[in-house]
C-alpha positions in Angstrom: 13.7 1.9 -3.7 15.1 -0.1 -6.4 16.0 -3.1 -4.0 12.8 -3.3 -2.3 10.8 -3.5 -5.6 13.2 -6.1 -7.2 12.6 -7.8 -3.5 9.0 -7.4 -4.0 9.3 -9.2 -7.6 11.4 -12.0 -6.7 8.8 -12.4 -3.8 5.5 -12.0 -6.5 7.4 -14.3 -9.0 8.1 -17.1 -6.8 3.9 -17.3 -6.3 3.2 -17.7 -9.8 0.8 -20.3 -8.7 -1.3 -18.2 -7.0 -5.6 -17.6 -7.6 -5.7 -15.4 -10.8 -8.1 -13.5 -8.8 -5.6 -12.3 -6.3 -3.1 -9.5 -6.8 0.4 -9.9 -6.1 2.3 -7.4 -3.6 3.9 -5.3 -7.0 0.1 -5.1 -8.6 -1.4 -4.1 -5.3 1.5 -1.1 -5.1 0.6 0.1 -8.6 -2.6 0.2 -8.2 -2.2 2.0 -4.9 0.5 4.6 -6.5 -1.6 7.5 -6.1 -2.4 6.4 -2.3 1.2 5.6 -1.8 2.5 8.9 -3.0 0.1 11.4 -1.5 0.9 9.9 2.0 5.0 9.7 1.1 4.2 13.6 0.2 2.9 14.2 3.7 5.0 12.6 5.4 8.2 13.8 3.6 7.3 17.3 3.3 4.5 17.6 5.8 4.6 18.4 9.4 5.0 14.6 10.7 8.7 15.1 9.0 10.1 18.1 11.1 11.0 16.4 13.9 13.9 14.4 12.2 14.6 16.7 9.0 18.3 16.7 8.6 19.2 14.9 11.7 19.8 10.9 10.5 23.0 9.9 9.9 22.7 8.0 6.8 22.0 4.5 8.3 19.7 5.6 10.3 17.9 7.1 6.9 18.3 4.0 5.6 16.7 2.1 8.2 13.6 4.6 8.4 12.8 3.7 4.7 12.9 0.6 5.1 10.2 1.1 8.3 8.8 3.6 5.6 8.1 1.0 2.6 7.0 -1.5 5.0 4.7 0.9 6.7 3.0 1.6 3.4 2.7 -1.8 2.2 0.6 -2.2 5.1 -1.0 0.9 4.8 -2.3 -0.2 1.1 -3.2 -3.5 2.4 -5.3 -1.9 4.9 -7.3 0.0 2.3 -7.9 -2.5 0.1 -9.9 -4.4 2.9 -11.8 -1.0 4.0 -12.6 -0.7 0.3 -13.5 -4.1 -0.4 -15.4 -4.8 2.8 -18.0 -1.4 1.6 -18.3 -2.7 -2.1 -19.1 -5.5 -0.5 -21.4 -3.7 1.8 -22.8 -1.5 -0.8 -23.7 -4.5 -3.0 -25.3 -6.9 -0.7 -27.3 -3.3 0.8 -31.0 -2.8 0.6 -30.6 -0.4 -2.8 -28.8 -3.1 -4.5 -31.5 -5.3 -3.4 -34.0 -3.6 -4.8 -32.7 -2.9 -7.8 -32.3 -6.6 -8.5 -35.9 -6.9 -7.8 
């Protein structure tokens, strides 16, 4: 967990020069901590788990973490586009029209 934040940072550091309107891949994960651990919940303890519980060898734990982490970075990217494509939506709609009105 440790390496793939610090690989995370070094990646969000080096793009320093990015829009200041843009979050960076550590900001988008804190922001989406809540999202990130209700799903590692499920998944860990949840009934999508019991097909593998206790049967990785420890590389092959390794590996599905890594999946894991990746898996959820896209998972908040996704949202983020779902929820910025209804505010969006929502404030281009007909009752933010007329209220502008």
């Amino acid at each position: 967990m440790m390496l793939g934040l610090a690989a995370i940072y070094a990646v969000s550091a080096g793009t320093a020069h990015r829009a200041r309107n843009t979050l960076g891949p550590l900001e988008k994960l804190g922001r989406s901590s809540l999202f990130v651990y209700w799903i590692h919940v499920e998944l860990v303890y949840g009934y999508a788990a019991w097909p593998i519980r206790h049967r990785l060898k420890l590389w092959e734990a390794a590996g599905a973490y890594a999946i894991f982490c990746a898996l959820m970075y896209g998972a908040v990217i996704l949202r983020d586009r779902i929820v910025d494509r209804w505010r969006a939506r929502r404030a281009t709609g007909p009752s933010a029209q007329a209220v502008r009105a």
